[in-house]
C-alpha positions in Angstrom: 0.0 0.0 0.0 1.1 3.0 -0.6 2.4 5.5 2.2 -0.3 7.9 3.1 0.7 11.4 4.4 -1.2 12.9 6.9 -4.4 14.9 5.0 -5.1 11.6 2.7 -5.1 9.7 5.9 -7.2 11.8 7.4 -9.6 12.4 4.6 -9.6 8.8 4.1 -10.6 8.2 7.7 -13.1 10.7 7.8 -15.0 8.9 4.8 -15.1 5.7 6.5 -16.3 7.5 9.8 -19.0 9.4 7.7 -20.5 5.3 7.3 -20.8 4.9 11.3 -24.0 4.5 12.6 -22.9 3.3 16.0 -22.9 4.7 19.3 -18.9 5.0 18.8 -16.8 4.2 16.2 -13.1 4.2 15.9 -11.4 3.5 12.8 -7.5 2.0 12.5 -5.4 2.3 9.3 -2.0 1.3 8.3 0.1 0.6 5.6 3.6 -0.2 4.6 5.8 -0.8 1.9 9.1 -3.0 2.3 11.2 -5.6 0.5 14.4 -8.2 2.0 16.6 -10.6 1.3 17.4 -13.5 3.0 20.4 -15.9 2.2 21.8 -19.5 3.6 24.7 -21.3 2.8 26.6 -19.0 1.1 23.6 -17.7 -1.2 20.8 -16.0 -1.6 17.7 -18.0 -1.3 15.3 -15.7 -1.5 14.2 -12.0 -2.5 11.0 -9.8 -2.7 8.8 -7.1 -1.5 6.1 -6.9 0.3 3.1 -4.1 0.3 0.8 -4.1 3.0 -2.5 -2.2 4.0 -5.2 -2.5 6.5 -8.0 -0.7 8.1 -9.9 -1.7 11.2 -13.0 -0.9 12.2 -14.9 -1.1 16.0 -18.2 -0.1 16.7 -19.9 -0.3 19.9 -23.2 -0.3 21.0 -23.2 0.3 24.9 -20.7 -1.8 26.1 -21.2 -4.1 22.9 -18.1 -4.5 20.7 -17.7 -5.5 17.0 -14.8 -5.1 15.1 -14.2 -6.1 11.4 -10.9 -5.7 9.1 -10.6 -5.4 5.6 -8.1 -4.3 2.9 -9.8 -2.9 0.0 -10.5 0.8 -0.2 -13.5 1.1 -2.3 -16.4 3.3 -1.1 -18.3 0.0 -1.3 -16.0 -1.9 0.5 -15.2 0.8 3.3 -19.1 0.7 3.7 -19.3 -3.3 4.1 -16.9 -3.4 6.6 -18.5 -0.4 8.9 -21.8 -2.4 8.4 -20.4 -5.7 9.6 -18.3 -4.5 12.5 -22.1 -2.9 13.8 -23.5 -6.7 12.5 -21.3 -8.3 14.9 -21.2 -5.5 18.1 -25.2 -5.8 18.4 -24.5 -10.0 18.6 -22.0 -9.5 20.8 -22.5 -9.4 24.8 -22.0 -7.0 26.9 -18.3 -6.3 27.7 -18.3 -5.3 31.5 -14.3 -3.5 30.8 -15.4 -1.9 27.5 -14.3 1.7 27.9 -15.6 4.9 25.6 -13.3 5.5 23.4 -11.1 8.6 23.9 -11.6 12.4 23.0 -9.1 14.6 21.0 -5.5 14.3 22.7 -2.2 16.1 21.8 0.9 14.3 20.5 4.4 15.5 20.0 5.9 14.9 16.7 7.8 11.6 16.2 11.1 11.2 15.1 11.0 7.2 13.8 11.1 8.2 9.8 13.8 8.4 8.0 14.0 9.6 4.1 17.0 7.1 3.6 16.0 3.8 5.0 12.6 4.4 3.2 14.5 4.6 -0.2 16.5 1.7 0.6 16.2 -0.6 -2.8 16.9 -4.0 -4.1 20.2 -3.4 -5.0 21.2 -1.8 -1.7 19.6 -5.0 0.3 22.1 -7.3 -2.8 25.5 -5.0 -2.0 24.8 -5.6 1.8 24.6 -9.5 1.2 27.3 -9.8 -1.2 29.5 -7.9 1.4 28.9 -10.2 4.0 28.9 -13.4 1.4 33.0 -12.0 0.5 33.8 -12.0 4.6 32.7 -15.2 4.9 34.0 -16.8 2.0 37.2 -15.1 2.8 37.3 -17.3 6.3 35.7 -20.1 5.0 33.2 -19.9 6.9 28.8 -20.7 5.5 26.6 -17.6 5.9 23.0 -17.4 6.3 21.4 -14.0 7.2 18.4 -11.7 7.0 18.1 -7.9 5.9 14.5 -6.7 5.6 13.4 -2.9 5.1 9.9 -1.6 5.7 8.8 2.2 5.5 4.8 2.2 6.7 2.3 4.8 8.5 -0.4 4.4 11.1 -3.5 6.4 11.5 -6.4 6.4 13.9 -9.7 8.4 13.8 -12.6 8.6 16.6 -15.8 9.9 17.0 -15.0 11.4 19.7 -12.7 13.7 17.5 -9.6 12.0 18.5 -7.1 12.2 15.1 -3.3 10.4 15.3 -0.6 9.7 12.7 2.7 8.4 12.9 5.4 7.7 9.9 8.0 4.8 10.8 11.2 3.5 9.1 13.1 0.3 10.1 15.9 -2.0 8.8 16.8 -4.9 10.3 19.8 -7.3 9.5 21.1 -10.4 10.9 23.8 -13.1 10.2 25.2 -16.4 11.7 28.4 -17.9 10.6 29.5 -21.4 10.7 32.8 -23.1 10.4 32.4 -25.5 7.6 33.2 -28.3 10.4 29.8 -27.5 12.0 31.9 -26.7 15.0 32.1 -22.9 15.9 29.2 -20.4 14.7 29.4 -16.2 15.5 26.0 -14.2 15.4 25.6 -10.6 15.2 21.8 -8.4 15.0 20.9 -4.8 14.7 18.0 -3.0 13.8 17.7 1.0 13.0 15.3 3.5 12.3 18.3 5.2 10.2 19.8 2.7 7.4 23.2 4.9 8.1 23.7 3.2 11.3 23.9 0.2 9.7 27.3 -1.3 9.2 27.1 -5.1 7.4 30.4 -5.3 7.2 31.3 -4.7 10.8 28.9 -7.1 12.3 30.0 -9.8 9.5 33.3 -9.2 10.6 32.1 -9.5 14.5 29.9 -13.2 13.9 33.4 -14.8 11.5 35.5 -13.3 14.7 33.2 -15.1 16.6 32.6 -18.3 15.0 36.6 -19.2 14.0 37.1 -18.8 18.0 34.1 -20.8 19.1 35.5 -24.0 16.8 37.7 -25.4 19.9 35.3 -25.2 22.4 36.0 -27.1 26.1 33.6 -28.6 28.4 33.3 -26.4 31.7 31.7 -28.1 34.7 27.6 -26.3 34.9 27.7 -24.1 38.4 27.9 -20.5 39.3 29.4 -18.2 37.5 30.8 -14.5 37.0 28.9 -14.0 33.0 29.1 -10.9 31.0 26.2 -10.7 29.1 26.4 -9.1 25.6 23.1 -6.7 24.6 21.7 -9.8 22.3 21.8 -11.7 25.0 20.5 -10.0 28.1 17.7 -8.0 26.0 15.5 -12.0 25.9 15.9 -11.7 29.4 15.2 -7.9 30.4 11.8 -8.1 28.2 10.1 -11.0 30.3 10.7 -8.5 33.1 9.3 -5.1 31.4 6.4 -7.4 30.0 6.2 -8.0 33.5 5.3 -4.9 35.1 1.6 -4.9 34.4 -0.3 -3.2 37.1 -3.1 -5.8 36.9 -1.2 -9.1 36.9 0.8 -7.1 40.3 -2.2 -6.3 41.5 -4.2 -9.7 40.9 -1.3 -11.9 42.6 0.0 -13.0 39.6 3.5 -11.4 38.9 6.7 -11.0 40.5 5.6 -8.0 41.7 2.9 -9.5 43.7 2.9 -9.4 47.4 0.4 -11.6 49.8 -2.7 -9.6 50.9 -3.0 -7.6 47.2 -0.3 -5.8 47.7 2.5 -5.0 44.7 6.1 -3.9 45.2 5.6 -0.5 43.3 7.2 1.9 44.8 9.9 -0.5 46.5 13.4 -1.8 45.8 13.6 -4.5 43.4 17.4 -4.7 42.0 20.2 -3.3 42.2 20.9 0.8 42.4 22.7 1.0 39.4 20.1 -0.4 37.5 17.4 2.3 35.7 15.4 1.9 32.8 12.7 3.8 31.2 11.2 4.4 28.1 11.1 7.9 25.4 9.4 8.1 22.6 11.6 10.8 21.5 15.1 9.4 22.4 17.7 10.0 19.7 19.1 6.6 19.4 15.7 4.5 19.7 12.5 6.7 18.9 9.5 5.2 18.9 5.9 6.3 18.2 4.1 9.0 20.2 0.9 7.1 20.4 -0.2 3.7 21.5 -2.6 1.9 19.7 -5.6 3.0 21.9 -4.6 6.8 21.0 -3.1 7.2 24.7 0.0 9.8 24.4 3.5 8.2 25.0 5.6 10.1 27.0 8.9 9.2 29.0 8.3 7.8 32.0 10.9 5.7 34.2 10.3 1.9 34.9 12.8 1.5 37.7 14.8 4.2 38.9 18.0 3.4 41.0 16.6 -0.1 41.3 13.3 1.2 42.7 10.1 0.3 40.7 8.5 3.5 39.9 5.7 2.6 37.6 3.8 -0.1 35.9 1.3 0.2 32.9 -2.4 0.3 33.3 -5.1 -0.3 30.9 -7.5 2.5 30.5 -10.1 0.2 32.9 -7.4 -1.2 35.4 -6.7 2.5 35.8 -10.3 3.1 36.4 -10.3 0.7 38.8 -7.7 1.6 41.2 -8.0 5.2 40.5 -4.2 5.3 39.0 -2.8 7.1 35.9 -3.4 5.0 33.0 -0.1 4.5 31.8 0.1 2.7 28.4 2.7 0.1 28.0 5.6 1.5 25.3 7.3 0.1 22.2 10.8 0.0 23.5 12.9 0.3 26.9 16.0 1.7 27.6 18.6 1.2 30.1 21.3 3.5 31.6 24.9 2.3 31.5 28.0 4.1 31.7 30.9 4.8 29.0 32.6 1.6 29.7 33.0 -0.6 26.4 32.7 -4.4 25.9 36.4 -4.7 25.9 36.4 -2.8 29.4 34.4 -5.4 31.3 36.4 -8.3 30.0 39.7 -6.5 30.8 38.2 -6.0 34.6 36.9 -10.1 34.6 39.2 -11.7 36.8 37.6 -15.2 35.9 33.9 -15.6 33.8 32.1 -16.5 30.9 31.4 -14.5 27.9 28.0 -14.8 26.2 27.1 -13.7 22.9 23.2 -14.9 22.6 20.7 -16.6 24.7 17.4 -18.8 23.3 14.8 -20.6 23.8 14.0 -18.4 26.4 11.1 -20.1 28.6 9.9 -19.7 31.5 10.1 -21.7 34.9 8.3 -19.7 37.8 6.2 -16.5 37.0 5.9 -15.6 40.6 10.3 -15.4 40.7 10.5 -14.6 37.0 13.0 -17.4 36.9 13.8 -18.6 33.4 15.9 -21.0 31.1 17.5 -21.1 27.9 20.3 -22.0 26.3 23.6 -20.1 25.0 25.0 -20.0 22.1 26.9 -18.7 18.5 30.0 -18.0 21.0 30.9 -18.9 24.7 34.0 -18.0 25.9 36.2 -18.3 29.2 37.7 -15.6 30.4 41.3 -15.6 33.0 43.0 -12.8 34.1 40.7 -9.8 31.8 41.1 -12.1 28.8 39.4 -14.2 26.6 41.2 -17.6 27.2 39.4 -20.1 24.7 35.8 -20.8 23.7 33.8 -23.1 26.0 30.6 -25.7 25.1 27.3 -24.1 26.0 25.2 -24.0 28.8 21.6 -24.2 29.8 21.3 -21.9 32.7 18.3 -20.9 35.1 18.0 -17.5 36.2 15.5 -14.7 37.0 16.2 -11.2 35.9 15.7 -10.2 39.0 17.9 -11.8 40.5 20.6 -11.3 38.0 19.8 -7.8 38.3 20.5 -7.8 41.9 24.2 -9.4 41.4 25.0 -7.0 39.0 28.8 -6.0 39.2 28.9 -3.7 36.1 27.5 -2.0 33.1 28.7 -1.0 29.8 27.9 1.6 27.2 24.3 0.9 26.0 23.6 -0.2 22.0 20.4 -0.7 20.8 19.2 -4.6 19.5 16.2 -5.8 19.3 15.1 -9.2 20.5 14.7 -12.2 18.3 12.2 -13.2 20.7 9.6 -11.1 20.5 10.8 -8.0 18.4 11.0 -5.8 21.4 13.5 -2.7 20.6 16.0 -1.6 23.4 18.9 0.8 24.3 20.9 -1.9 27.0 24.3 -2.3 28.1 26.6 -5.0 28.5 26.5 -6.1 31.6 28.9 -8.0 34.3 26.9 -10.5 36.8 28.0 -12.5 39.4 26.9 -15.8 40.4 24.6 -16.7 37.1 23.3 -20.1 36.8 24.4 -22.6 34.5 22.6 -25.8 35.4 23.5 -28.3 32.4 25.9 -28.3 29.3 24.5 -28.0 25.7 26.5 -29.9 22.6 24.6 -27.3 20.3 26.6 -24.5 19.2 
């Protein structure tokens, strides 16, 4: 679809509201335009571009909810699909949490569009991959990656008279690298809003490093032990906490931040004092929209603050409920750090482990937030603030929170994006002690 600026959004929206015969209506619209490439085994597989478009329609009787989709822009079909979201809210039952939609609120302009990832083509996306196709043919090492670009819009209208519009960019690339052995494999992410931060050949560079000195890897004995944890593989770890920190789970007992009698521990000390994180819509290095999708403005707001929780997020009716701010729930988190650099926290390791990635993240205890995984595309032993030789992986067990609380230092924060659940995030490096690694792993 193509990318509509702001006055054809908004004209377009107001047609479809012109349908509405509802109590309340509110009408969704988004669209986006985007191609990749994807390669394996020292080729490309696959190539193409995608166009995308969708508009969503609820309408609510009362507390009676119907909402249909479509994607087709016809008057007719813009009609249909306003009739048969009303078709389904009068079947529906009542919804006892329904809540009005809103009224008019203000946003700030977003920063998350850029003119030169948008016009990121084909050929861009094929000198990327044949770049990092030459490194690793160089080291005789197989490739397979990912690069995938998107440019898209989102628009939502009320009849309340609420009006929102955002413009986004992204690109996102990834690569793992084997030795032709099967032995040692090196992984390196990113993902921008700006396709100049982007450097394939550096993070090729970073997984062949990786993968060449992961080939010899020794068996450690599982136990406790000093890790330093790089951004890829702490942010599959940070995210099951943030997407704890609902104020409804906390409050219903269900969470780590439950306490017996209803009670939550908002407000209290939860990890370490070096630990903040919080969220900006407007940061430089990771903006994300000004809007959430129920039209609520994002604004910054700190999560934990010198290891205290400050503030969960609140649906509009939880915050009804218990008479809070309702604080939506953003699309990215950010931690502080400090100017220290990857290479800094090894030198300062008298003896740990060095993990590049963790997976298969699941979970063990929701109540402790403990978790377990497994490591891998480069583990390595560290002796005396260097990197001694690679080491088999581990499956570890951990909560966050924990972790969090034997935190010995941070680094400089990047942004990566997990391959979990997509979540964005600014986060450190970071130094633990006493991290959990129950079981070894033949997997590399």
């Amino acid at each position: 679809m193509a990318i509509l600026n702001k006055a054809q959004a908004e004209q377009l929206l107001k047609k479809v509201l012109a349908f509405s015969k509802a109590d309340e209506c509110e009408i969704n619209l988004s669209g986006s335009e985007g191609g990749n490439i994807r390669y394996a085994r020292n080729a490309v597989s696959t190539s193409g571009g995608i166009s995308r478009g969708s508009l969503v329609v609820s309408s609510a009787y009362g507390k009676k909810l119907g909402v249909a989709t479509i994607n087709e822009f016809d008057d007719a079909s813009l009609e249909k699909v306003v009739r048969r979201s009303e078709e389904l809210a009068k079947l529906a039952p009542e919804n006892p949490e329904f809540m009005s939609f809103l009224g008019p609120q203000q946003y700030k302009e977003s920063a998350t569009y850029v003119p030169a990832t948008a016009a990121i083509d084909p050929k861009l996306r094929a000198d990327a991959v044949a770049t990092s196709l030459k490194i690793a043919k160089e080291n005789k090492l197989i490739a397979a990656g990912f690069m995938e670009n998107s440019a898209g819009f989102a628009a939502m209208m009320n009849s309340h008279g609420l009006f929102a519009y955002n413009t986004t960019t992204g690109v996102d690339f990834n690569v793992t690298l084997r030795t032709e052995d099967g032995k040692g494999s090196g992984y390196a992410s990113k993902s921008y809003n700006d396709v100049s931060k982007l450097n394939v050949e550096n993070l090729t560079k970073l997984a062949a490093y990786k993968a060449a000195g992961s080939a010899t890897a020794k068996a450690l004995e599982p136990g406790k032990y000093t890790v330093i944890l790089e951004p890829a593989a702490s942010v599959v770890l940070l995210e099951n906490l943030f997407f704890g920190m609902d104020a409804r789970q906390a409050d219903e007992g269900r969470s780590f931040l439950s306490k017996p009698g209803g009670k939550t521990k908002l407000g209290e000390k939860l990890v370490d004092d070096k630990v903040t994180i919080y969220s900006d819509p407007q940061h430089p290095e990771m903006p994300t929209a000004t809007w959430s999708g129920d039209g609520r403005p994002q604004e910054r707001m700190n999560w934990i603050k010198k290891g205290v929780v400050e503030n969960l997020y609140y649906s509009r009716y939880w915050a009804d409920q218990k008479k809070a701010k309702p604080i939506p729930s953003p699309d990215g988190i950010i931690m502080e750090g400090t100017e220290a650099s990857l290479e800094d926290l090894i030198k300062g390791t008298e003896k740990g482990i060095l993990v590049t990635r963790l997976w298969y993240i699941r979970s063990v205890d929701p109540q402790t937030l403990l978790l377990t995984g497994l490591t891998r595309d480069g583990t390595f032993y560290i002796e005396n603030g260097k990197i001694k030789h690679p080491v088999k992986n581990f499956r570890f067990n951990e909560s966050p929170v924990i972790m969090l609380n034997n935190l010995d230092a941070l680094g400089k924060p990047e942004r990566c994006v997990s391959g979990e659940s997509g979540l964005s995030a600014l986060i450190p490096p970071m130094r633990i002690r006493d991290f959990t690694f129950s079981s070894l792993s033949d997997a590399v």
